[in-house]
PAVEXBA-249147 format. One record per atom (N, C-alpha, C): residue in three letters; atom name; x, y, z. Coordinates in steps of 0.02 Angstrom, whole numbers. Example, Ala and Ser with C-alpha at 12.3 -4.5 7.8 and 13.67 -1.06 7.14 Angstrom:
! PAVEXBA-249147
{rest = Ala&atom = N&east = 660&north = -284&up = 390}
{rest = Ala&atom = CA&east = 615&north = -225&up = 390}
{rest = Ala&atom = C&east = 660&north = -165&up = 390}
{rest = Ser&atom = N&east = 642&north = -112&up = 354}
{rest = Ser&atom = CA&east = 684&north = -53&up = 357}
{rest = Ser&atom = C&east = 645&north = 2&up = 394}
//
This chain:
! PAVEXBA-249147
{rest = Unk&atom = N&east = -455&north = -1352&up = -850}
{rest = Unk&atom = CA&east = -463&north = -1293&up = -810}
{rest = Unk&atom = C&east = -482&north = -1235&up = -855}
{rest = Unk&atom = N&east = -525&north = -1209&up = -844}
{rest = Unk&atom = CA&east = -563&north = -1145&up = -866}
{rest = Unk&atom = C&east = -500&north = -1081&up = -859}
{rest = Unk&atom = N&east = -492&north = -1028&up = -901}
{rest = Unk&atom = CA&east = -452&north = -984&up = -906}
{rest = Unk&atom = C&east = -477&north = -916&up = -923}
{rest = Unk&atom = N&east = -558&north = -922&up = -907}
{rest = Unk&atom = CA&east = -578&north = -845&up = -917}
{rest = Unk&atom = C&east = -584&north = -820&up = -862}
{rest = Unk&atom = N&east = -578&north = -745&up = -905}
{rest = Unk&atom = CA&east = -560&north = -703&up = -840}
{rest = Unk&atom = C&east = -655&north = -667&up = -831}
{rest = Unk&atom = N&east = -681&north = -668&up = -763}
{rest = Unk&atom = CA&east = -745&north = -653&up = -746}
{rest = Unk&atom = C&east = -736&north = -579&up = -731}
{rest = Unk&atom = N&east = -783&north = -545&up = -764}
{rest = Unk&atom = CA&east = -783&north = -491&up = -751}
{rest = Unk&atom = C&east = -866&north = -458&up = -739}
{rest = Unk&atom = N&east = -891&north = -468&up = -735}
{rest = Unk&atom = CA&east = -949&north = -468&up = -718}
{rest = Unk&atom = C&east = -978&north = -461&up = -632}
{rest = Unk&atom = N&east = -1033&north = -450&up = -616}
{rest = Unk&atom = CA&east = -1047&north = -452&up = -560}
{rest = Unk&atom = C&east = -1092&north = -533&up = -525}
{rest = Unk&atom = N&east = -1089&north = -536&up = -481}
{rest = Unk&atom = CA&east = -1123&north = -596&up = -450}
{rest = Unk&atom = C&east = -1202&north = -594&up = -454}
{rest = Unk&atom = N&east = -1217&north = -525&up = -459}
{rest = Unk&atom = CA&east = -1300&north = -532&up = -480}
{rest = Unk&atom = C&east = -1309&north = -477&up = -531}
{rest = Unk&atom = N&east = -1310&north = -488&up = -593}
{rest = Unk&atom = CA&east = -1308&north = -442&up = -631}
{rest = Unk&atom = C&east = -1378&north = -390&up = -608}
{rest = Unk&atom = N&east = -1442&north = -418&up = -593}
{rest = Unk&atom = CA&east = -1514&north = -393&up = -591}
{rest = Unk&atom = C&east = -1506&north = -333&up = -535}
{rest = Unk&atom = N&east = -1469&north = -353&up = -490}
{rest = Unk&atom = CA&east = -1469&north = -303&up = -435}
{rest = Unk&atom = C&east = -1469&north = -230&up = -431}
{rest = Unk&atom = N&east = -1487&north = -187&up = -417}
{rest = Unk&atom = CA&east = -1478&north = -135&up = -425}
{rest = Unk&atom = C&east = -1433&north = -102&up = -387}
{rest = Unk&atom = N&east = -1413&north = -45&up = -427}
{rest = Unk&atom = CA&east = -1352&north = -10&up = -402}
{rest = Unk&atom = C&east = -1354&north = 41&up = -336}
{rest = Unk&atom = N&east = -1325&north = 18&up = -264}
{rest = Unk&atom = CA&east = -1326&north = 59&up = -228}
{rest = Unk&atom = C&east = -1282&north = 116&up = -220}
{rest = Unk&atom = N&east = -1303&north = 191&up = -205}
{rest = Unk&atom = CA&east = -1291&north = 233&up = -196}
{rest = Unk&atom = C&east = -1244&north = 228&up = -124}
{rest = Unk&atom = N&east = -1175&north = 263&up = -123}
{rest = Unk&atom = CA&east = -1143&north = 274&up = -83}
{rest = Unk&atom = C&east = -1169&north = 345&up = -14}
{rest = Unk&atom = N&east = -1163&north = 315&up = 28}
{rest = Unk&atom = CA&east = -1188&north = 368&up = 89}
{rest = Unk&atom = C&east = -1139&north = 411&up = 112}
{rest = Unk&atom = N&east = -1153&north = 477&up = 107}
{rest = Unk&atom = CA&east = -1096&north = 529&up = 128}
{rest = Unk&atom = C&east = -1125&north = 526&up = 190}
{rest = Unk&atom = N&east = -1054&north = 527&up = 239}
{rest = Unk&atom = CA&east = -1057&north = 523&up = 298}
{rest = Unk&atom = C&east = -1068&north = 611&up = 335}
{rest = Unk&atom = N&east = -1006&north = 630&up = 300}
{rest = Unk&atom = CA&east = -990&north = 704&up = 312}
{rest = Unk&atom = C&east = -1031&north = 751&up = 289}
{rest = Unk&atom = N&east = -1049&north = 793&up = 356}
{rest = Unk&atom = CA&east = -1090&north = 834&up = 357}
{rest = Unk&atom = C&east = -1076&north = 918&up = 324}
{rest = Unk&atom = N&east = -1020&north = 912&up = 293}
{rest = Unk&atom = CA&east = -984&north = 977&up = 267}
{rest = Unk&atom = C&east = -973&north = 985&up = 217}
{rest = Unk&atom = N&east = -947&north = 1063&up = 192}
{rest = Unk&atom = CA&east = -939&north = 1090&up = 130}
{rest = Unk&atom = C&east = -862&north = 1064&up = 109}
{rest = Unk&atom = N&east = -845&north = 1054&up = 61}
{rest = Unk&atom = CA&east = -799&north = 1026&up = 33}
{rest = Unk&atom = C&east = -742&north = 1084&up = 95}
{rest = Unk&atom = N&east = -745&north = 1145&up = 94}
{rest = Unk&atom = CA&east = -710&north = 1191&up = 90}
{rest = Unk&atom = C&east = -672&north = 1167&up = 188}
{rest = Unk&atom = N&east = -741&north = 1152&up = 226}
{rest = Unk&atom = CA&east = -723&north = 1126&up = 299}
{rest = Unk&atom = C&east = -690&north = 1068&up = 307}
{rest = Unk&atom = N&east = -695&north = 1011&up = 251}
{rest = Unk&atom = CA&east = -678&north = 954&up = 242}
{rest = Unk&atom = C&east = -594&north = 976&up = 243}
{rest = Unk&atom = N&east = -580&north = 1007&up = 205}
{rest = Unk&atom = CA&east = -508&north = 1034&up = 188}
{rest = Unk&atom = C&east = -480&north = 1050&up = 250}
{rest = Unk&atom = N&east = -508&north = 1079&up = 298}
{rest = Unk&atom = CA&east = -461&north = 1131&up = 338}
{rest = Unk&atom = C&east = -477&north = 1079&up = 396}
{rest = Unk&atom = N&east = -530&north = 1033&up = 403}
{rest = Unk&atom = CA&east = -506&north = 985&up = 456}
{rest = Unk&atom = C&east = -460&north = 940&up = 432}
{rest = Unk&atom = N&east = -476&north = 929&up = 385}
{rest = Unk&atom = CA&east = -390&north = 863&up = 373}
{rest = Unk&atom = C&east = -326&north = 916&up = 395}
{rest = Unk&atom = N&east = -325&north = 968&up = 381}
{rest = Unk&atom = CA&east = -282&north = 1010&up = 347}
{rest = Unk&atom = C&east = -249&north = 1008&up = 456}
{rest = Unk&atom = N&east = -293&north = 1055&up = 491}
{rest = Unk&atom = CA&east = -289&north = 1054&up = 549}
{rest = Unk&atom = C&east = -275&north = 981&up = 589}
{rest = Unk&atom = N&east = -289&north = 927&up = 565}
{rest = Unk&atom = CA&east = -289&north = 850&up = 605}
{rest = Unk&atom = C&east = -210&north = 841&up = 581}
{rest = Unk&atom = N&east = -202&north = 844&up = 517}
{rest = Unk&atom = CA&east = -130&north = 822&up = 486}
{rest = Unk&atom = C&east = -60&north = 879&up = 491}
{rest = Unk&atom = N&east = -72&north = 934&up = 499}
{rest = Unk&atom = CA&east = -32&north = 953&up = 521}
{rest = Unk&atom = C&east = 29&north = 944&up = 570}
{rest = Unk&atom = N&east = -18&north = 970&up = 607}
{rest = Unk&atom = CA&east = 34&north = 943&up = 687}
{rest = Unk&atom = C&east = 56&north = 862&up = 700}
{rest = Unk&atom = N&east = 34&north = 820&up = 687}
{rest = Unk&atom = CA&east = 87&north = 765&up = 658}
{rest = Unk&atom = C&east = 137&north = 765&up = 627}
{rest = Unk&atom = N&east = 131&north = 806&up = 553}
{rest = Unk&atom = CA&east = 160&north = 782&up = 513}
{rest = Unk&atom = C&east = 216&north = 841&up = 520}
{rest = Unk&atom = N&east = 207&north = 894&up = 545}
{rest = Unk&atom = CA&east = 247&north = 954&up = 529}
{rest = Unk&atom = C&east = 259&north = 1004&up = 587}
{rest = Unk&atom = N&east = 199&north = 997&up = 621}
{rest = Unk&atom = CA&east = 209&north = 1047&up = 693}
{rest = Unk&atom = C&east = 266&north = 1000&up = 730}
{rest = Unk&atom = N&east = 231&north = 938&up = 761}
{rest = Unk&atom = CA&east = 279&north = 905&up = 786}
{rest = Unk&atom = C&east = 338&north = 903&up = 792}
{rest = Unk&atom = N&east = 359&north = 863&up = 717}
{rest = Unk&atom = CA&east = 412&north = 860&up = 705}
{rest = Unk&atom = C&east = 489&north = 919&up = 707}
{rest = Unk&atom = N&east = 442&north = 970&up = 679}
{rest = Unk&atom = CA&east = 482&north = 1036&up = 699}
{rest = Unk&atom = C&east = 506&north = 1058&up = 777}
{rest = Unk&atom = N&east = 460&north = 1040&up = 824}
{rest = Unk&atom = CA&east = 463&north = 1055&up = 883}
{rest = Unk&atom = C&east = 517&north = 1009&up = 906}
{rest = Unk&atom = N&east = 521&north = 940&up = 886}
{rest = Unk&atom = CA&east = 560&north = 883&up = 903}
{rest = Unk&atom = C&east = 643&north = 913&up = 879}
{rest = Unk&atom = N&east = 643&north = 930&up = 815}
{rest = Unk&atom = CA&east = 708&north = 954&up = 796}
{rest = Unk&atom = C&east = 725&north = 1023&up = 832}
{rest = Unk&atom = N&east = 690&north = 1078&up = 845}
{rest = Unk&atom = CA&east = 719&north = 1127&up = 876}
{rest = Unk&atom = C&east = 740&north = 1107&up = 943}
{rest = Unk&atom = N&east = 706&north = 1072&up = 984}
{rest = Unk&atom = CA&east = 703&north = 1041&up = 1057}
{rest = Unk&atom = C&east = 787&north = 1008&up = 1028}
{rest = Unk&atom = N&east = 792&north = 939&up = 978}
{rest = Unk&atom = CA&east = 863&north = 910&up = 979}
{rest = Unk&atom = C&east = 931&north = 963&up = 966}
{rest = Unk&atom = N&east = 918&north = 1000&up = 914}
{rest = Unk&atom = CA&east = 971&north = 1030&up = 903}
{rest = Unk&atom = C&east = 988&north = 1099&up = 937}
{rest = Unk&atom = N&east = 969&north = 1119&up = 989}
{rest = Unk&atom = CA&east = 955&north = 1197&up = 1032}
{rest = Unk&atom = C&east = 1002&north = 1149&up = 1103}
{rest = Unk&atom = N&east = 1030&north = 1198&up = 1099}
{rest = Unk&atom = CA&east = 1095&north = 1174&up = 1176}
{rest = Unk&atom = C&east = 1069&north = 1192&up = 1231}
{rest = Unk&atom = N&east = 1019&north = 1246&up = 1237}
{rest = Unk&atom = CA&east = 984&north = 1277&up = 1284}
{rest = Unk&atom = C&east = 934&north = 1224&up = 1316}
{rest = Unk&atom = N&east = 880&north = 1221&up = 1282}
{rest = Unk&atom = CA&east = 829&north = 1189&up = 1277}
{rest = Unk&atom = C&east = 844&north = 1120&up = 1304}
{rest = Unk&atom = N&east = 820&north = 1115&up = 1387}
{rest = Unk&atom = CA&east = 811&north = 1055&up = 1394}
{rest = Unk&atom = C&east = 741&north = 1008&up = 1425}
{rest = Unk&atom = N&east = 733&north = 953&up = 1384}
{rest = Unk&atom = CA&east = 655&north = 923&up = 1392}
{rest = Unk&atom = C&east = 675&north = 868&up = 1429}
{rest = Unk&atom = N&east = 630&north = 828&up = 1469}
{rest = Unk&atom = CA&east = 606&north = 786&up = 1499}
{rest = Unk&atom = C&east = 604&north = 726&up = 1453}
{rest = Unk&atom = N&east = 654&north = 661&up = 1475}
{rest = Unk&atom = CA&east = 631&north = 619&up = 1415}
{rest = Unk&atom = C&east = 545&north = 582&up = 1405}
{rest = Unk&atom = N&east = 518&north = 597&up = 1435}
{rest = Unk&atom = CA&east = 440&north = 562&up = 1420}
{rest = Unk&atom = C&east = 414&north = 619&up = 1391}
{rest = Unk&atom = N&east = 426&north = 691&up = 1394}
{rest = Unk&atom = CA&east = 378&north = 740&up = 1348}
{rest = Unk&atom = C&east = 415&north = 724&up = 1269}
{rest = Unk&atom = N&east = 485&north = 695&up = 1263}
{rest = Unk&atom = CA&east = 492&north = 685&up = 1188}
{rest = Unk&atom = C&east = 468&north = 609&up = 1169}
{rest = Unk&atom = N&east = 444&north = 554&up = 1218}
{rest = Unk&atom = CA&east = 410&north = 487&up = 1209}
{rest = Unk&atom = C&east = 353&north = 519&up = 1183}
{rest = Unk&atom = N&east = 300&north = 550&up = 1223}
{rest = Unk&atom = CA&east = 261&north = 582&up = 1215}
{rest = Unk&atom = C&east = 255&north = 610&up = 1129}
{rest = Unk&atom = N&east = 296&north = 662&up = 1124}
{rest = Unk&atom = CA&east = 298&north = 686&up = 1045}
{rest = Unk&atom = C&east = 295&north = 636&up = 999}
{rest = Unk&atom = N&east = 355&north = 586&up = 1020}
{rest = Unk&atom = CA&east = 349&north = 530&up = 951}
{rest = Unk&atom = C&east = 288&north = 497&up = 944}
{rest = Unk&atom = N&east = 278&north = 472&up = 999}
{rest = Unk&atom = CA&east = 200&north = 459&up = 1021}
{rest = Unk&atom = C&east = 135&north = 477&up = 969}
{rest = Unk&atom = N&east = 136&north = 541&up = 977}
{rest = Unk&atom = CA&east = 92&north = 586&up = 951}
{rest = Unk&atom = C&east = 96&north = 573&up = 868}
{rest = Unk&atom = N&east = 154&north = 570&up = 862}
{rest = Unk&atom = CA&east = 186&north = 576&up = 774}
{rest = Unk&atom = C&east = 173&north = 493&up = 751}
{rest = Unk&atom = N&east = 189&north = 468&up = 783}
{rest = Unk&atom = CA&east = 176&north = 381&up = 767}
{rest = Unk&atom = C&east = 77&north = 387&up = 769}
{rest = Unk&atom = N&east = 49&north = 415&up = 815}
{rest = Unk&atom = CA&east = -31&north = 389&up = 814}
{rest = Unk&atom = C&east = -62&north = 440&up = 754}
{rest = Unk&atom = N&east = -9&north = 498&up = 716}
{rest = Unk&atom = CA&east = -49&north = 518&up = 687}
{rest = Unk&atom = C&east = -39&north = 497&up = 606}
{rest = Unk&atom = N&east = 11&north = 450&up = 594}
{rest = Unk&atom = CA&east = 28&north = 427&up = 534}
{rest = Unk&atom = C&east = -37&north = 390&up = 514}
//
């Protein structure tokens, strides 16, 4: 049994393709849409979920807090 390790490519001759930017934006928009998409998952949400649990006042509907987790689970 052979024990080298291949490191090489399957066609060395081939030439090297260039990766295609999909995104049509400045680094700077790139930022503030992740920034805006990941948020409210990760932090709006969740906040809303804990003030809603721990507030004696505050009472929700149990499918608007299915709903929230919901939201927090599809945005992981």
């Amino acid at each position: 049994m052979d024990s080298t390790i291949f490191t090489g490519t399957a066609n060395a001759t081939a030439p090297a393709v260039e990766p295609v930017n999909i995104v049509r934006g400045t680094p700077a928009q790139l930022v503030v849409f992740l920034a805006l998409n990941i948020w409210p998952s990760h932090f709006g949400i969740p906040l809303l979920l804990a003030i809603i649990w721990f507030s004696k006042k505050i009472q929700r509907h149990a499918t608007f807090i299915n709903l929230c987790i919901t939201f927090i689970i599809a945005g992981m």
